[in-house]
Backbone bond lengths (Angstrom), bond angles and torsions (degrees), N, CA, C in turn:
res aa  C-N    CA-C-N  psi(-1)  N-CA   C-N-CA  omega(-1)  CA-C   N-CA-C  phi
1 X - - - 1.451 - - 1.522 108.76 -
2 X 1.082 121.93 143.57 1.631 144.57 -169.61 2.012 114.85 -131.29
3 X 1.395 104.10 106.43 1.234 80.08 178.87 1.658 92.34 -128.36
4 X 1.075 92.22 124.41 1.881 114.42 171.05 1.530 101.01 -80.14
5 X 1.488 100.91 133.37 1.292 120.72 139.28 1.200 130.88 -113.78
6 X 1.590 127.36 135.98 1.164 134.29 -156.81 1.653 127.17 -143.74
7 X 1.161 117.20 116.01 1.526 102.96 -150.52 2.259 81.58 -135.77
8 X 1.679 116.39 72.25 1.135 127.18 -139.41 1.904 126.63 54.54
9 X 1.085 105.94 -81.21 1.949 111.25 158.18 1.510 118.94 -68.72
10 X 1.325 113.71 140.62 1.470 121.16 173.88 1.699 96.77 -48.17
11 X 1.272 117.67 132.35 1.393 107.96 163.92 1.456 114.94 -114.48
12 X 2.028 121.56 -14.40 1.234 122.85 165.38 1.804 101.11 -157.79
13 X 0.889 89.75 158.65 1.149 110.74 -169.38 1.945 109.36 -137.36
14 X 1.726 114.32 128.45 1.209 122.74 -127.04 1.505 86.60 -127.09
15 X 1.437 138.55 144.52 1.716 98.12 130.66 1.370 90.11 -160.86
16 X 1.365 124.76 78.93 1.213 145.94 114.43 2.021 115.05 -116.56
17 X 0.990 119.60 129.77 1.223 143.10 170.88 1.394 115.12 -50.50
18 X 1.496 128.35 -12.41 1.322 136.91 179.75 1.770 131.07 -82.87
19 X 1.654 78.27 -18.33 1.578 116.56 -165.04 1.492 111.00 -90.91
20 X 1.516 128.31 -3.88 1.202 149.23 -130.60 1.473 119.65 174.44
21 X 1.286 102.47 89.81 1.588 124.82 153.13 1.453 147.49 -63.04
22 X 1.078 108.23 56.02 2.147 99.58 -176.88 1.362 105.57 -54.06
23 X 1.286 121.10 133.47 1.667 137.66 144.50 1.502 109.70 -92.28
24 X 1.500 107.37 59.93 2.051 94.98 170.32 1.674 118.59 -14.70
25 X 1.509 103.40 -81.45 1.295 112.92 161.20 1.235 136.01 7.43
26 X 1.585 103.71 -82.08 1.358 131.14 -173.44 0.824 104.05 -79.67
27 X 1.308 133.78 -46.59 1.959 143.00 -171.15 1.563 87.28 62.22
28 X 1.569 96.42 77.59 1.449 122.69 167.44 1.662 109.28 -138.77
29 X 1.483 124.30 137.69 1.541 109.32 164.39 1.412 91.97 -138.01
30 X 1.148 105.05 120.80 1.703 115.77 167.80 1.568 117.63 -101.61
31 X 0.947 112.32 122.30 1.893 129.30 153.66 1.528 117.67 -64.39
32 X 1.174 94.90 130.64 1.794 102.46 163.33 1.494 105.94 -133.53
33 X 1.546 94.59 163.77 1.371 111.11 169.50 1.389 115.35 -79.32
34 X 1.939 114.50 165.02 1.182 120.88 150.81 1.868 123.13 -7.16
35 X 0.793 103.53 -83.99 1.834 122.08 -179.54 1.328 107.79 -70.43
36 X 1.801 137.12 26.06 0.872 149.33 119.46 1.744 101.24 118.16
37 X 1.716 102.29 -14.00 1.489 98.68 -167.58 1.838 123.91 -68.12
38 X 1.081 131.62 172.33 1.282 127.80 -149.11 1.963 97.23 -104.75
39 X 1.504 107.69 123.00 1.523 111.79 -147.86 1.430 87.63 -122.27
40 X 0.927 133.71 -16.21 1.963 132.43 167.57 1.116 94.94 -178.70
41 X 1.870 92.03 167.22 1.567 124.30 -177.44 1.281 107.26 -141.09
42 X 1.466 118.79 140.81 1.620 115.99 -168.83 1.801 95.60 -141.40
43 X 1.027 101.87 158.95 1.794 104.26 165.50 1.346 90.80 -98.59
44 X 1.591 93.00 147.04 1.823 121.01 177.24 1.206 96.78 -89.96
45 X 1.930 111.74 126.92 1.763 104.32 -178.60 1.693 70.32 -99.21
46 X 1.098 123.56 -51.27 1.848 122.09 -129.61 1.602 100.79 -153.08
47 X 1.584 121.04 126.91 1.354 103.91 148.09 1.696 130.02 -141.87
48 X 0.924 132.28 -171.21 1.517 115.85 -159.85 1.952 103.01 -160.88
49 X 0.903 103.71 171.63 1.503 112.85 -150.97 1.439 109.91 -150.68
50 X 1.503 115.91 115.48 1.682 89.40 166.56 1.907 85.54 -175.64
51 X 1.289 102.47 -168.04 1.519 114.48 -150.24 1.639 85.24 -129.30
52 X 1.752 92.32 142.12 1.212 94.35 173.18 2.208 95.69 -130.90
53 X 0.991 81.15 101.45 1.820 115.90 162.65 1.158 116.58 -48.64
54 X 1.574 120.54 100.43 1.735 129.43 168.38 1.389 91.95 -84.65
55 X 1.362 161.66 159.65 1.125 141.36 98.36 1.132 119.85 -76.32
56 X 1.335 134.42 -27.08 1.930 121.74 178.36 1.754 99.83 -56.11
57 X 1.429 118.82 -36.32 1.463 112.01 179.75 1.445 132.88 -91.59
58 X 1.459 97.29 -7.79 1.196 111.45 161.08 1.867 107.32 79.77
59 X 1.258 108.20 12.34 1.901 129.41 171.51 1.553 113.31 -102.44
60 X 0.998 97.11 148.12 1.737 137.17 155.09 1.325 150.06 -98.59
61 X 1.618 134.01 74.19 1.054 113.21 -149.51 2.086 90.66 -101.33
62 X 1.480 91.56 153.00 2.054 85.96 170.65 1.073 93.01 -108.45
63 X 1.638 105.10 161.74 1.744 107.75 -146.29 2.174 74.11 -152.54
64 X 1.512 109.40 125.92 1.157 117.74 -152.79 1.520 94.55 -129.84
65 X 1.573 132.16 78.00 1.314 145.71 177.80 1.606 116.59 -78.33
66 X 1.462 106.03 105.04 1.696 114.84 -177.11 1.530 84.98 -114.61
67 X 1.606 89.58 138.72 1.023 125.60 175.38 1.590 127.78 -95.08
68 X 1.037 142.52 70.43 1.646 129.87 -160.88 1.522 97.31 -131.69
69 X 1.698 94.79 171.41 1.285 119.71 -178.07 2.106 98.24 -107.42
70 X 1.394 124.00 144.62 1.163 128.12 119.12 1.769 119.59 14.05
71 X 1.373 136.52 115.91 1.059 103.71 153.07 1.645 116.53 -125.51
């Protein structure tokens, strides 16, 4: 799993799910660190979802693109 954050340029790039908070809701996505503490906050403009398909290897990775601004 891959989760991009993107605020125009990739600014991090994720791929554990622990590390990364969506608030649908709120149209909030927060980052934390290692030791769980809270390492940025962005507004959610947009996000998108999709699979990126090896077939010679026979894998799938989902690749989880949030979209936000700075706040």
């Amino acid at each position: 799993m891959k989760i991009i954050i993107k605020d125009g340029e990739p600014i991090r790039i994720y791929h554990h799910p622990v590390e990364v908070q969506v608030l649908p809701k709120d149209k909030i996505v927060r980052t934390f660190n290692e030791d769980g503490s809270l390492l940025e906050e962005f507004n959610l403009v947009d996000k998108e979802i999709r699979f990126d398909e090896d077939i010679d290897s026979n894998q799938c990775e989902i690749i989880v693109t949030l979209h936000v601004k700075k706040q």
